[in-house]
N, C-alpha and C positions, 0 to 999 in steps of 0.2 A: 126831595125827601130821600133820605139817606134808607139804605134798604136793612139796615138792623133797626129804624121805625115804621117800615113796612111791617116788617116781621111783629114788632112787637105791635101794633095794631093790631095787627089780624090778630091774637094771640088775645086781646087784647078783649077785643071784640065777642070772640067765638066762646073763651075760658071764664071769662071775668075773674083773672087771677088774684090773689091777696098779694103776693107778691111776684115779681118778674124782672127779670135781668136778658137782657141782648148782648153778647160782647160778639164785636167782630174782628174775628182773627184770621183775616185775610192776607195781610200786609206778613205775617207769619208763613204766608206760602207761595209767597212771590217767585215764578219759576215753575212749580209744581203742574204734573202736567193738566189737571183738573182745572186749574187757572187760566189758564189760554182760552176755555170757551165763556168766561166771563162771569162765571158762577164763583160766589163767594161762600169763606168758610165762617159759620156762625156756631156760637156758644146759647145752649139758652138754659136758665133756671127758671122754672114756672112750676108754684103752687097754687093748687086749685081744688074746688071739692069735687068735679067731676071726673076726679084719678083716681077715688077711692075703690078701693076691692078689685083695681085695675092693673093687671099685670106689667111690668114693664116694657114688653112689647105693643101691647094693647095703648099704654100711652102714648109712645112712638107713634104710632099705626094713628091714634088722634092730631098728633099734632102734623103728622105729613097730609093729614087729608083736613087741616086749617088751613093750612100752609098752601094747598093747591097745586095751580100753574107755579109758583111762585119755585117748589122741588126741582124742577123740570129746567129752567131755566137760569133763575137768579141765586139757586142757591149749590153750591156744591157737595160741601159737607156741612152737616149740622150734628153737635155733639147736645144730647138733650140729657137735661137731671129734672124729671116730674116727680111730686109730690103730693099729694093728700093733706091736707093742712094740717092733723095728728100725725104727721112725718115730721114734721119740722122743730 
């Protein structure tokens, strides 16, 4: 299992989003020095009612602590757009 359906499992599981998107834009930083430890660079879109009145750090701070072990190791950069489902 490829690790942008890790991702979006967990995500998946934790959010029960309306909508959600994984793109992995790894192969975009081939070289980069974050690369070498094997950690990849992920995009994610996720709408969700549990963002509401939620700052956008505060989403962040959600989604690293879904995400887990998984920060630490398999992911290097993660670029996140969360939404409230009256955001969209």
């Amino acid at each position: 299992m490829s690790r942008a359906t890790l991702i979006e499992n967990r995500l998946r599981e934790v959010f029960a989003p309306s909508k959600i998107e994984i793109r992995d834009d790894s192969h975009r930083h081939a070289g980069h020095e974050g690369a070498k430890g094997g950690g990849g660079h992920f995009s994610v879109t996720i709408v969700a009612p549990q963002f509401q009145g939620r700052s956008s750090v505060q989403r962040h701070q959600m989604i690293y602590q879904a995400l887990g072990e998984m920060m630490k190791k398999e992911i290097h950069a993660l670029s996140i757009q969360a939404f409230a489902p009256d955001e969209v």
